[in-house]
N, CA, C, O and CB atoms as a CASP TS submission, in Angstrom:
PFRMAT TS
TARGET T0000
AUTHOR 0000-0000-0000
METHOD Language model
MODEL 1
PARENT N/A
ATOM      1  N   UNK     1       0.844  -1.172   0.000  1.00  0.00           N
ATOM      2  CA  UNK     1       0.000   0.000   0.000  1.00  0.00           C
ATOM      3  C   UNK     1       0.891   1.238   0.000  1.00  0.00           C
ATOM      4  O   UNK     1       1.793   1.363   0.828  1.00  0.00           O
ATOM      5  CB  UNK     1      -0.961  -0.004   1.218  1.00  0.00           C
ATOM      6  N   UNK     2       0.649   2.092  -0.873  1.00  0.00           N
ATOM      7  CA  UNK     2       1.088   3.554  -0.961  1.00  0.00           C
ATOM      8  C   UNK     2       0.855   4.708  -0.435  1.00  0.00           C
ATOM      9  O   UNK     2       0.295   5.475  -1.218  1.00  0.00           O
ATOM     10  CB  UNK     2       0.956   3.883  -1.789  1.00  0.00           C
ATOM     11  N   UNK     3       1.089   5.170   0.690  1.00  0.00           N
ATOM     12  CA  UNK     3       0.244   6.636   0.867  1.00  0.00           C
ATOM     13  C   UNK     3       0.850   8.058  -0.012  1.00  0.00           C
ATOM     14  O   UNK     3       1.943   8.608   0.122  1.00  0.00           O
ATOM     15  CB  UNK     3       0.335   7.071   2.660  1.00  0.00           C
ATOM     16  N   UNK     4      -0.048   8.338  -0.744  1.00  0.00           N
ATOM     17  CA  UNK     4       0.752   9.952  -1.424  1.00  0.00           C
ATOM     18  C   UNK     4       0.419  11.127  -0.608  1.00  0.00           C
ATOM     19  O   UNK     4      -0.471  11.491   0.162  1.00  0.00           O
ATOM     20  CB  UNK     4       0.154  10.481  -3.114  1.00  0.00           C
ATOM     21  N   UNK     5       1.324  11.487  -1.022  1.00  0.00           N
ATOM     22  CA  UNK     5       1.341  13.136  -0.108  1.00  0.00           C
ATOM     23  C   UNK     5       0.446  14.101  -0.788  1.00  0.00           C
ATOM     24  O   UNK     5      -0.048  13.960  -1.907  1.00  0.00           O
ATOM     25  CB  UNK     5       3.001  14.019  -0.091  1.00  0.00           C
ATOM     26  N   UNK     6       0.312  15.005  -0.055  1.00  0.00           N
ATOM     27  CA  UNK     6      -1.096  15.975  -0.707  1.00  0.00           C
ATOM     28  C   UNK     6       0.172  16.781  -1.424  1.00  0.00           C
ATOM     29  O   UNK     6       1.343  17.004  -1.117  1.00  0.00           O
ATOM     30  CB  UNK     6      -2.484  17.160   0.687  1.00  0.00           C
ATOM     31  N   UNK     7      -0.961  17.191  -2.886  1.00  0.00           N
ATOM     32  CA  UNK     7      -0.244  18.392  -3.590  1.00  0.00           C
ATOM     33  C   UNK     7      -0.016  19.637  -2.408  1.00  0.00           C
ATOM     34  O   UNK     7      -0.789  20.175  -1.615  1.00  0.00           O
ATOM     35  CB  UNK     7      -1.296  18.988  -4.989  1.00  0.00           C
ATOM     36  N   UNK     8       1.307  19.788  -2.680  1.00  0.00           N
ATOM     37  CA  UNK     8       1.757  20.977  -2.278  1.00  0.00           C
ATOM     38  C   UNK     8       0.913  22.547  -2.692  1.00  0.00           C
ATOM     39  O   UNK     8       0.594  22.818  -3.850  1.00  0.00           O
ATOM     40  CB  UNK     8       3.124  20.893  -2.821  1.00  0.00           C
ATOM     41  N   UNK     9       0.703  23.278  -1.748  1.00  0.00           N
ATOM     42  CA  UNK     9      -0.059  24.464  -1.538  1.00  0.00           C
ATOM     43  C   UNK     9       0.646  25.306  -2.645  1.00  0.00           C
ATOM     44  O   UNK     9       1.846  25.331  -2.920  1.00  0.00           O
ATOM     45  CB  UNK     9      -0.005  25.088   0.040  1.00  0.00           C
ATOM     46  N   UNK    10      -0.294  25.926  -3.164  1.00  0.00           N
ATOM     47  CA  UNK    10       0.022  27.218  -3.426  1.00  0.00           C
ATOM     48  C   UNK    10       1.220  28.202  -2.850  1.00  0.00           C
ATOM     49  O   UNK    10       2.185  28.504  -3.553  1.00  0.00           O
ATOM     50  CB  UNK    10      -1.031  27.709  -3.164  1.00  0.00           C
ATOM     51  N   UNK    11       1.063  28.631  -1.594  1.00  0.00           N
ATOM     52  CA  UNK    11       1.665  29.271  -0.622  1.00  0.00           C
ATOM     53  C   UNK    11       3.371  28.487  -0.691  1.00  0.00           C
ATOM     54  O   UNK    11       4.425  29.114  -0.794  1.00  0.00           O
ATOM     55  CB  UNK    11       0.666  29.066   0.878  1.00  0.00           C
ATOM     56  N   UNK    12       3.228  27.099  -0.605  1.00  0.00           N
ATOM     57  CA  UNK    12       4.409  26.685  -0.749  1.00  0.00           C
ATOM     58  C   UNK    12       5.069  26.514  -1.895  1.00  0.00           C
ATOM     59  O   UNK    12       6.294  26.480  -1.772  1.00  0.00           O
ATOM     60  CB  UNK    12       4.461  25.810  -0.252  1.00  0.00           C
ATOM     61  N   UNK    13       4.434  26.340  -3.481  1.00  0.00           N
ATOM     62  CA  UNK    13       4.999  26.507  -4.186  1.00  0.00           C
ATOM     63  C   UNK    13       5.593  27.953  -4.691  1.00  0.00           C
ATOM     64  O   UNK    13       6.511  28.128  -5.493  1.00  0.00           O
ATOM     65  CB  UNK    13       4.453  25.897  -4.731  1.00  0.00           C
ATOM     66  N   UNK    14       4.817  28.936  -4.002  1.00  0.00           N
ATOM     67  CA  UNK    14       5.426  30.717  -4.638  1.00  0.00           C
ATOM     68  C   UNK    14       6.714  30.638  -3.664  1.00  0.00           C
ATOM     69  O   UNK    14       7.894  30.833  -3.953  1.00  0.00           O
ATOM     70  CB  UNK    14       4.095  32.595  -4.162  1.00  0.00           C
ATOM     71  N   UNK    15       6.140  30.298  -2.441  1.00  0.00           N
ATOM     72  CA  UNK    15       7.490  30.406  -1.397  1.00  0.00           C
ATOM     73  C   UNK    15       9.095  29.518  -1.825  1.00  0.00           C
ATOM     74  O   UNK    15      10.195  29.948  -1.482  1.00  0.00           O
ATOM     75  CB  UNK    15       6.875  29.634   0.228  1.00  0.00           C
ATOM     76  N   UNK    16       8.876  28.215  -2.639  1.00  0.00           N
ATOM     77  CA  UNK    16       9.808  27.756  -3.093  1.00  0.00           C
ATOM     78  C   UNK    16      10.228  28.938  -3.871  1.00  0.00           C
ATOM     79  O   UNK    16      10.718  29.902  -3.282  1.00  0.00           O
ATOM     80  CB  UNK    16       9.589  26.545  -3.684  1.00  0.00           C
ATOM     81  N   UNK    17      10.082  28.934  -5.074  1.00  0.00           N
ATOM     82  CA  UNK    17       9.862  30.013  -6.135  1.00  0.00           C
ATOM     83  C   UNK    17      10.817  30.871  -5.645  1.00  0.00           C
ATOM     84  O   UNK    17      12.021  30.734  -5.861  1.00  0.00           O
ATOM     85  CB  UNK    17       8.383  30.688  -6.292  1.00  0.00           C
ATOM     86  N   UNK    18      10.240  31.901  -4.881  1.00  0.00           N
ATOM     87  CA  UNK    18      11.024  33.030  -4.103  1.00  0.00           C
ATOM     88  C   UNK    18      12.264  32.907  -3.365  1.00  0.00           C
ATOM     89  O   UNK    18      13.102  33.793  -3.538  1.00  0.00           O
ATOM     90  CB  UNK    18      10.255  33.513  -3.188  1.00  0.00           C
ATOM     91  N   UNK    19      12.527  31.935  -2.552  1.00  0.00           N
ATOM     92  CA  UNK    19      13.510  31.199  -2.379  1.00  0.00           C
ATOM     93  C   UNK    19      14.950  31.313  -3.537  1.00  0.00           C
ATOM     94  O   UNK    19      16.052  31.861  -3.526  1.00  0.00           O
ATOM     95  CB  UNK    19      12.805  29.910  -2.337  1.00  0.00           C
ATOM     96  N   UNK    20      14.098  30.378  -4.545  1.00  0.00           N
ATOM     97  CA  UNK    20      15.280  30.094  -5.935  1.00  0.00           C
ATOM     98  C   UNK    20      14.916  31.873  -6.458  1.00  0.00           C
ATOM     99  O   UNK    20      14.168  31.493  -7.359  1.00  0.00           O
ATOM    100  CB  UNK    20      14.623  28.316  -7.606  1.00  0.00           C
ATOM    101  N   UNK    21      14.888  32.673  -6.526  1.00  0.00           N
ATOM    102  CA  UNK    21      14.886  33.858  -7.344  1.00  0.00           C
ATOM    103  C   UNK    21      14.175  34.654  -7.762  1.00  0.00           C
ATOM    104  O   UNK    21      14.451  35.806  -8.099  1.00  0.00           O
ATOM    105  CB  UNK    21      15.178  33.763  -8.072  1.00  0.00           C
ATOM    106  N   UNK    22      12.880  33.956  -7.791  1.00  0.00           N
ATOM    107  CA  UNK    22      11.581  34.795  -8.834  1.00  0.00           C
ATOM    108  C   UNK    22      11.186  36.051  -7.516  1.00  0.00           C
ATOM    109  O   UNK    22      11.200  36.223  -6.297  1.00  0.00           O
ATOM    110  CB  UNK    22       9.649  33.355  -9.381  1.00  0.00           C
ATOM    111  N   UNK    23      10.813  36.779  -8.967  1.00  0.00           N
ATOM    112  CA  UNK    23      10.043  37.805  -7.902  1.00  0.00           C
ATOM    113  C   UNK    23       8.548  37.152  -7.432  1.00  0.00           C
ATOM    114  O   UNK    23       8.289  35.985  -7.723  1.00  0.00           O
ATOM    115  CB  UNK    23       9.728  39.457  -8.739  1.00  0.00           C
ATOM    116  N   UNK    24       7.606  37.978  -6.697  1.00  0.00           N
ATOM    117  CA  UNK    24       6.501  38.022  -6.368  1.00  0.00           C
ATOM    118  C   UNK    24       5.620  37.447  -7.068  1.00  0.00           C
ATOM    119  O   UNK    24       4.919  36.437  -7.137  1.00  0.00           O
ATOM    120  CB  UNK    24       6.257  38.978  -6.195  1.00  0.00           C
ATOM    121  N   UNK    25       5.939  38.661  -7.703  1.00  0.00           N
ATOM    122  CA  UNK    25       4.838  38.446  -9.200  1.00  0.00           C
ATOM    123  C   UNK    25       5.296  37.176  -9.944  1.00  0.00           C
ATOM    124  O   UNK    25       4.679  36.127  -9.762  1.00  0.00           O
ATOM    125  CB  UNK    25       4.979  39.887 -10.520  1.00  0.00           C
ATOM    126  N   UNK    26       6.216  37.224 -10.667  1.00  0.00           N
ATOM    127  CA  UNK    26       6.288  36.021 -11.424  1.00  0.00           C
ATOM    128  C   UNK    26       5.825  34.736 -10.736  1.00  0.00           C
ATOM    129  O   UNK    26       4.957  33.998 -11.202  1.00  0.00           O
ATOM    130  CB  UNK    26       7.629  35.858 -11.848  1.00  0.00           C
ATOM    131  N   UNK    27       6.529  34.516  -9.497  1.00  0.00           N
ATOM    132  CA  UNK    27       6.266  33.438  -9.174  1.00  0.00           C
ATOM    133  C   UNK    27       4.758  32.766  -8.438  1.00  0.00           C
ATOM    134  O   UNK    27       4.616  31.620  -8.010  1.00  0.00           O
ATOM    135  CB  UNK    27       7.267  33.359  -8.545  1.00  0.00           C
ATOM    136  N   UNK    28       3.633  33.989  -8.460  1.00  0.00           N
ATOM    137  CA  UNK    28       2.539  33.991  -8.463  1.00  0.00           C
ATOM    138  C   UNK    28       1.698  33.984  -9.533  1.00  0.00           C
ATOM    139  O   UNK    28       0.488  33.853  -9.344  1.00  0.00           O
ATOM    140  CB  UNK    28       2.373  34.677  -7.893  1.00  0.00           C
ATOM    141  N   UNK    29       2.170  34.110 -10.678  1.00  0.00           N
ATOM    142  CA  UNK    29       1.756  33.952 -12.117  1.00  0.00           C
ATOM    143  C   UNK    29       2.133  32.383 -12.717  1.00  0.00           C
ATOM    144  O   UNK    29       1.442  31.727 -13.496  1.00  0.00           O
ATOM    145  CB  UNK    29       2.577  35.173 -13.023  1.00  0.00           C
ATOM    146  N   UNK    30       3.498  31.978 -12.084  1.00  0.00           N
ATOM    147  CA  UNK    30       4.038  30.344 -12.732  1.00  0.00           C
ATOM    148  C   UNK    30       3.105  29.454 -11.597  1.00  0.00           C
ATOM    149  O   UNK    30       3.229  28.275 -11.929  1.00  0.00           O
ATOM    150  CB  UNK    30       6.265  29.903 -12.547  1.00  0.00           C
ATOM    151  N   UNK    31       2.347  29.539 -10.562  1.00  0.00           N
ATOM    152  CA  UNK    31       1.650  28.570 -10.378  1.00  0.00           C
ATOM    153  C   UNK    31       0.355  28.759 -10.011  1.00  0.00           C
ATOM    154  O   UNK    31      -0.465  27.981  -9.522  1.00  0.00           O
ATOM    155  CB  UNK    31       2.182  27.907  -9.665  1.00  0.00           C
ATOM    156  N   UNK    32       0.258  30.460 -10.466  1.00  0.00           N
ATOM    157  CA  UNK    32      -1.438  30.113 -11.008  1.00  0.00           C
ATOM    158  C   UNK    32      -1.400  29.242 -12.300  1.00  0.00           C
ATOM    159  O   UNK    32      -2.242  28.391 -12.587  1.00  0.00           O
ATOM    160  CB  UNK    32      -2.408  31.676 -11.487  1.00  0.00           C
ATOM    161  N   UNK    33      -0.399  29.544 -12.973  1.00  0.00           N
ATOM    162  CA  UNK    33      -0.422  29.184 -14.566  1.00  0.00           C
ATOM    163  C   UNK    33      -0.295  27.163 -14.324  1.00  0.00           C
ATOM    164  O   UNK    33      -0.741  26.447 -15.221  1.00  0.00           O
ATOM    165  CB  UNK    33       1.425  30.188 -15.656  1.00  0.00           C
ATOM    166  N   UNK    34       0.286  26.583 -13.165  1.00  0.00           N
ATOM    167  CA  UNK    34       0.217  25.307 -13.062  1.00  0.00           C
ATOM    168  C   UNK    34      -1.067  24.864 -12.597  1.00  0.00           C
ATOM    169  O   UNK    34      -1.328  23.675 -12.419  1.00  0.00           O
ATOM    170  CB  UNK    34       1.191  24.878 -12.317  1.00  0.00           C
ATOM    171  N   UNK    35      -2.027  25.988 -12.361  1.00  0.00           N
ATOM    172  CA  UNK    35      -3.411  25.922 -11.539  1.00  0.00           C
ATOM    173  C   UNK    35      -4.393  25.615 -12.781  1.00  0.00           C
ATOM    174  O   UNK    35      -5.368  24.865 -12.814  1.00  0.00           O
ATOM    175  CB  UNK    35      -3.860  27.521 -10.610  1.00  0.00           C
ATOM    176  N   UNK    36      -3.930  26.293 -13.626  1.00  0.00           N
ATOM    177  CA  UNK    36      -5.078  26.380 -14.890  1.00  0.00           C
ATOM    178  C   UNK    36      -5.400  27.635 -14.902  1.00  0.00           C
ATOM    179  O   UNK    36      -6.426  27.917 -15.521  1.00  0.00           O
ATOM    180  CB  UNK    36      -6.480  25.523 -14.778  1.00  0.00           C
ATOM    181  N   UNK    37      -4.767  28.556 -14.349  1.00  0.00           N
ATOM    182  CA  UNK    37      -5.250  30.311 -14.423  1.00  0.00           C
ATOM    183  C   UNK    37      -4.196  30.606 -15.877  1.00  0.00           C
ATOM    184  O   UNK    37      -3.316  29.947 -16.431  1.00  0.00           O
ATOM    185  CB  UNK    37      -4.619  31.603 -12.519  1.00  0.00           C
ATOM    186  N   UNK    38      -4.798  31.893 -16.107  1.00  0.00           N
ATOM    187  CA  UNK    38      -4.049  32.824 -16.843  1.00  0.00           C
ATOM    188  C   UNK    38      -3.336  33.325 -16.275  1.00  0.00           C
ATOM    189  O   UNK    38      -3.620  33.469 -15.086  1.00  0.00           O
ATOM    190  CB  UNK    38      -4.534  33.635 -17.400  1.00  0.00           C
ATOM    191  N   UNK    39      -1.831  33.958 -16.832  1.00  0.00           N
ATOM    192  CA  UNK    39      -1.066  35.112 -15.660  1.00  0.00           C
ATOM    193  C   UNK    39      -1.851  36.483 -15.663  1.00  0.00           C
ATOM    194  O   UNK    39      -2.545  36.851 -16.612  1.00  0.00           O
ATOM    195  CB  UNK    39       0.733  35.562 -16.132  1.00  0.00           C
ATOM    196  N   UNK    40      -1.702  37.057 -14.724  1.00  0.00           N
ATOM    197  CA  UNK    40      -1.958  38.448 -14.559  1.00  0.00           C
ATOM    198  C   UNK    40      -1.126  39.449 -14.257  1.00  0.00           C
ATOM    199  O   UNK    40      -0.153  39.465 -13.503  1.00  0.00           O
ATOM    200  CB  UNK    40      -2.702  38.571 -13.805  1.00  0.00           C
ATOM    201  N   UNK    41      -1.779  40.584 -15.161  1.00  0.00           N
ATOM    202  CA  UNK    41      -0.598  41.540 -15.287  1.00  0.00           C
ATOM    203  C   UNK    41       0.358  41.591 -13.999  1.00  0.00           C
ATOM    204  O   UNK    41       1.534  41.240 -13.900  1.00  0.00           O
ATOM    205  CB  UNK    41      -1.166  43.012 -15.557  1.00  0.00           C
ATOM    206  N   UNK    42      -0.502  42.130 -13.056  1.00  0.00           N
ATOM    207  CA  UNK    42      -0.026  42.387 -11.827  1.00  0.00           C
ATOM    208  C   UNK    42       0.110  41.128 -11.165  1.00  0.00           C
ATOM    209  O   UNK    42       0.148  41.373  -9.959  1.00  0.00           O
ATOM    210  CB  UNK    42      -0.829  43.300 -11.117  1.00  0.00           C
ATOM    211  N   UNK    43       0.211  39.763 -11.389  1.00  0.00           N
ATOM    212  CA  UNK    43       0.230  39.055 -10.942  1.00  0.00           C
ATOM    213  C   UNK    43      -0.308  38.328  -9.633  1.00  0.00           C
ATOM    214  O   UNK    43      -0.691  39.051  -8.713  1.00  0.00           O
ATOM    215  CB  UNK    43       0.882  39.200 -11.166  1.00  0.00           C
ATOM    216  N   UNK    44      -0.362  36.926  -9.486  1.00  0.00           N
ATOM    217  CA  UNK    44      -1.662  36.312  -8.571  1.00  0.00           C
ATOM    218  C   UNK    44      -1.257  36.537  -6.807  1.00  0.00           C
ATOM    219  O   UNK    44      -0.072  36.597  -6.480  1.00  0.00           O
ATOM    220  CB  UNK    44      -1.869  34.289  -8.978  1.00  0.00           C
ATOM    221  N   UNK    45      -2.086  36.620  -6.031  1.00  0.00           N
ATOM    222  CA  UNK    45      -2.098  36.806  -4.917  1.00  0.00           C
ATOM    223  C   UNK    45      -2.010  35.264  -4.810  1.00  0.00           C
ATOM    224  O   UNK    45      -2.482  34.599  -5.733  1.00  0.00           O
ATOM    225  CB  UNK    45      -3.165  37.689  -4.345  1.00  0.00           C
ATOM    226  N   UNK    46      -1.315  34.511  -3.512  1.00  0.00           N
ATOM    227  CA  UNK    46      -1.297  33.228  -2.918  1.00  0.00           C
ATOM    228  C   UNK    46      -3.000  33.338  -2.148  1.00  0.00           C
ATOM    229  O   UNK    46      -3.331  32.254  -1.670  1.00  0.00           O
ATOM    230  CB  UNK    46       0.247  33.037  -1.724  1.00  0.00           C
ATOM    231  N   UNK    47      -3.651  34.024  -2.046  1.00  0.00           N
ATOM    232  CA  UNK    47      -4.840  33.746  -1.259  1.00  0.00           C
ATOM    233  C   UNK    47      -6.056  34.045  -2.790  1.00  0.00           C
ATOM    234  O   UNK    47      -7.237  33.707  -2.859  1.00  0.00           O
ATOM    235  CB  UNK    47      -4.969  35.044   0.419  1.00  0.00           C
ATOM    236  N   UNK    48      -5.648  34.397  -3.300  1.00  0.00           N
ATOM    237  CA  UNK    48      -6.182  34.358  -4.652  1.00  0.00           C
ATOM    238  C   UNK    48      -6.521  32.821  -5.651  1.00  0.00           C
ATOM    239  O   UNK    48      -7.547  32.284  -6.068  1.00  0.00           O
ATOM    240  CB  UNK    48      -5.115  35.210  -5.349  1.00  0.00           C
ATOM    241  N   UNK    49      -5.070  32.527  -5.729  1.00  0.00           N
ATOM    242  CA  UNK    49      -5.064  31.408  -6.039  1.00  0.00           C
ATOM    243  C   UNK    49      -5.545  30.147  -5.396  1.00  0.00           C
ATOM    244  O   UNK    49      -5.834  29.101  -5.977  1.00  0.00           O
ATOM    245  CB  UNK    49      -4.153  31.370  -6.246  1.00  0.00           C
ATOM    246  N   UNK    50      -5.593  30.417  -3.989  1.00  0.00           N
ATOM    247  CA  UNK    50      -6.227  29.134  -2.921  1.00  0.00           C
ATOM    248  C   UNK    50      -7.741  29.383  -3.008  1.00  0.00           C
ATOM    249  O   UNK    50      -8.526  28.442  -2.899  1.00  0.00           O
ATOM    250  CB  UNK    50      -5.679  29.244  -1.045  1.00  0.00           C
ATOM    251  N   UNK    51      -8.065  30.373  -3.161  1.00  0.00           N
ATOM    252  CA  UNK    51      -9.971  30.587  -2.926  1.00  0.00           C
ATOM    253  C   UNK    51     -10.175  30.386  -4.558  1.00  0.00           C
ATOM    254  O   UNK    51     -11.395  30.338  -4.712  1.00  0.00           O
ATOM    255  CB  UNK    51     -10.768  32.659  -2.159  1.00  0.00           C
ATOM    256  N   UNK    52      -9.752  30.295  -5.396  1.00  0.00           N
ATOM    257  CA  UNK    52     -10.153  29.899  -6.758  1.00  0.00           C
ATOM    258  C   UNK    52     -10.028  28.310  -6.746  1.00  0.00           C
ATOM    259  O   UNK    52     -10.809  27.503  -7.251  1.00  0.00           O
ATOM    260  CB  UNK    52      -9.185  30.629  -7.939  1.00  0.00           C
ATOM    261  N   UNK    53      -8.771  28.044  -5.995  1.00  0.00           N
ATOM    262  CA  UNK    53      -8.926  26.239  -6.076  1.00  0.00           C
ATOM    263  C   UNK    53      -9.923  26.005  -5.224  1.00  0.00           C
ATOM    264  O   UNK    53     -10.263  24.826  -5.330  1.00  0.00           O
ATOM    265  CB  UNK    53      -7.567  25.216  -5.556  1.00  0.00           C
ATOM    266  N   UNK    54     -10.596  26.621  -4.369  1.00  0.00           N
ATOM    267  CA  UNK    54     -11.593  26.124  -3.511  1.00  0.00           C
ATOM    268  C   UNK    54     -12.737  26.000  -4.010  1.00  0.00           C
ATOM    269  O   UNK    54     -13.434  24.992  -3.896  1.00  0.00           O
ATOM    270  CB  UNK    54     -11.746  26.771  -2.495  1.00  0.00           C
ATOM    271  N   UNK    55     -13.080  27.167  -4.700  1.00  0.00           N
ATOM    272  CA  UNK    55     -14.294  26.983  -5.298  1.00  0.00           C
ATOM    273  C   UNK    55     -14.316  26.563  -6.639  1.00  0.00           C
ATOM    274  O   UNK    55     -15.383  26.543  -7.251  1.00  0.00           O
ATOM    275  CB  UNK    55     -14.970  28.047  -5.209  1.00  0.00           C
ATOM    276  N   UNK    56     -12.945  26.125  -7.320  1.00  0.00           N
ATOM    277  CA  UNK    56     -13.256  24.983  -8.063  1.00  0.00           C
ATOM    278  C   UNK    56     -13.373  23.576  -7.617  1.00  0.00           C
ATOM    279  O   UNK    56     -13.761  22.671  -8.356  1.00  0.00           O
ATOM    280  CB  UNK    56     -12.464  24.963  -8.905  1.00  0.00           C
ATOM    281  N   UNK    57     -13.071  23.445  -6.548  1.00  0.00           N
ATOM    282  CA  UNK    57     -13.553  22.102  -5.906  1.00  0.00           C
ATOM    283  C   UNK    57     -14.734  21.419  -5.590  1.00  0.00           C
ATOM    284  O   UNK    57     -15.142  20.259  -5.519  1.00  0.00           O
ATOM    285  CB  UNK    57     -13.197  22.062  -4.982  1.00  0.00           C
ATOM    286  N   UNK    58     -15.237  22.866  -5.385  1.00  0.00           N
ATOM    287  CA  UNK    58     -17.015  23.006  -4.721  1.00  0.00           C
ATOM    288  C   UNK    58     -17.721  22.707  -6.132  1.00  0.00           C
ATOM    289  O   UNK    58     -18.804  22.123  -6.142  1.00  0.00           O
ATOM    290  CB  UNK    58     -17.644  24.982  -3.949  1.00  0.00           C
ATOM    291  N   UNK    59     -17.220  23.033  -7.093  1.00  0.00           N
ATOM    292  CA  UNK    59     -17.771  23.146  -8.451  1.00  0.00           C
ATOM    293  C   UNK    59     -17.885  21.607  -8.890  1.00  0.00           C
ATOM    294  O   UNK    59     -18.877  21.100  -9.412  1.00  0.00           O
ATOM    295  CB  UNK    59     -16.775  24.094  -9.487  1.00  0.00           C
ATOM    296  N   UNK    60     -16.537  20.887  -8.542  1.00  0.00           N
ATOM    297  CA  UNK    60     -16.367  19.755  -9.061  1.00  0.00           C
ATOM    298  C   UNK    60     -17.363  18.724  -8.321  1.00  0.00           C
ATOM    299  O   UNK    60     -18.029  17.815  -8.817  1.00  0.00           O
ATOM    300  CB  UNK    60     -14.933  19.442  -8.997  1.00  0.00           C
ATOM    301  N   UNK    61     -17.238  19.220  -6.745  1.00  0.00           N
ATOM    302  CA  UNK    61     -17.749  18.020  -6.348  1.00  0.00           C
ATOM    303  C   UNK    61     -19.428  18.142  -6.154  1.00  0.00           C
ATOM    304  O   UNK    61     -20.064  17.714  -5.190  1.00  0.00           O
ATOM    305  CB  UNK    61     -16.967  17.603  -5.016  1.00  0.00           C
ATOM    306  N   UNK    62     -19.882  18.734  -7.154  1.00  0.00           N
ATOM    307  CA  UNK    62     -21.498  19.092  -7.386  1.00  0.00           C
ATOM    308  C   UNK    62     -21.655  20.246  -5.912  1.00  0.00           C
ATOM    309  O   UNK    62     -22.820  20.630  -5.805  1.00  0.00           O
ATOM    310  CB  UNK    62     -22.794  17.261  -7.261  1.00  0.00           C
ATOM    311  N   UNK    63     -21.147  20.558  -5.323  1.00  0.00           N
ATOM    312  CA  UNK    63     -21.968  21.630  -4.176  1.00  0.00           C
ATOM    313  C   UNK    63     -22.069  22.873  -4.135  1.00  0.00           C
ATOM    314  O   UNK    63     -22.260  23.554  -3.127  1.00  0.00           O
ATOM    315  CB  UNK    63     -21.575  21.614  -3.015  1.00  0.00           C
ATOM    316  N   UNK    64     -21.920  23.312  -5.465  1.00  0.00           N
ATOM    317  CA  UNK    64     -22.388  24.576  -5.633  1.00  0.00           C
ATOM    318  C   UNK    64     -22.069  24.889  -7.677  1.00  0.00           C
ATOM    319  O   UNK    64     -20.970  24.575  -8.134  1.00  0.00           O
ATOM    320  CB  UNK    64     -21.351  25.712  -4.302  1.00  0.00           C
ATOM    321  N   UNK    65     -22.874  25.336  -8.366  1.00  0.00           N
ATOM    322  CA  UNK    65     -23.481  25.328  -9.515  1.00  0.00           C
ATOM    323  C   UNK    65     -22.682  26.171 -10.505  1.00  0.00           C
ATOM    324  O   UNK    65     -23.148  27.310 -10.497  1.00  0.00           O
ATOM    325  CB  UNK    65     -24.827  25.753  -9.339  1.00  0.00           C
ATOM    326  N   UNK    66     -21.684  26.058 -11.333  1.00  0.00           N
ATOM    327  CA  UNK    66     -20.884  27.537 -12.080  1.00  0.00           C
ATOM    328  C   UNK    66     -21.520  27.942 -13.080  1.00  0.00           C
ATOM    329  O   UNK    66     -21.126  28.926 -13.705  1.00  0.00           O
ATOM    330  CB  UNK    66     -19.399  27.416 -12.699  1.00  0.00           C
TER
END
């Protein structure tokens, strides 16, 4: 038996990111962009990107209607 680890957060992937070099912005734009978002000019907020995966979840799992 296998246990997998949960995808890594948002929050932790910009924070890697920032770490290795990227600015803010960019690196809030490279994993909205692994999210299925578009980049944005001004690039994605980490609490931005978590309340969009949320309520695409809600979407998926029938509990609320898009």
């Amino acid at each position: 038996m296998t246990i997998e680890a949960p995808p890594p957060t948002a929050r932790t992937l910009v924070r890697s990111l920032e770490l290795g070099g990227w600015t803010e912005r960019e690196a809030g734009n490279l994993v909205a962009l692994l999210h299925g978002l578009r980049p944005a000019r001004a690039g994605w907020q980490v609490r931005e990107i978590e309340h969009l995966r949320f309520l695409r979840a809600l979407v998926q799992s029938g509990r609320i209607e898009s």
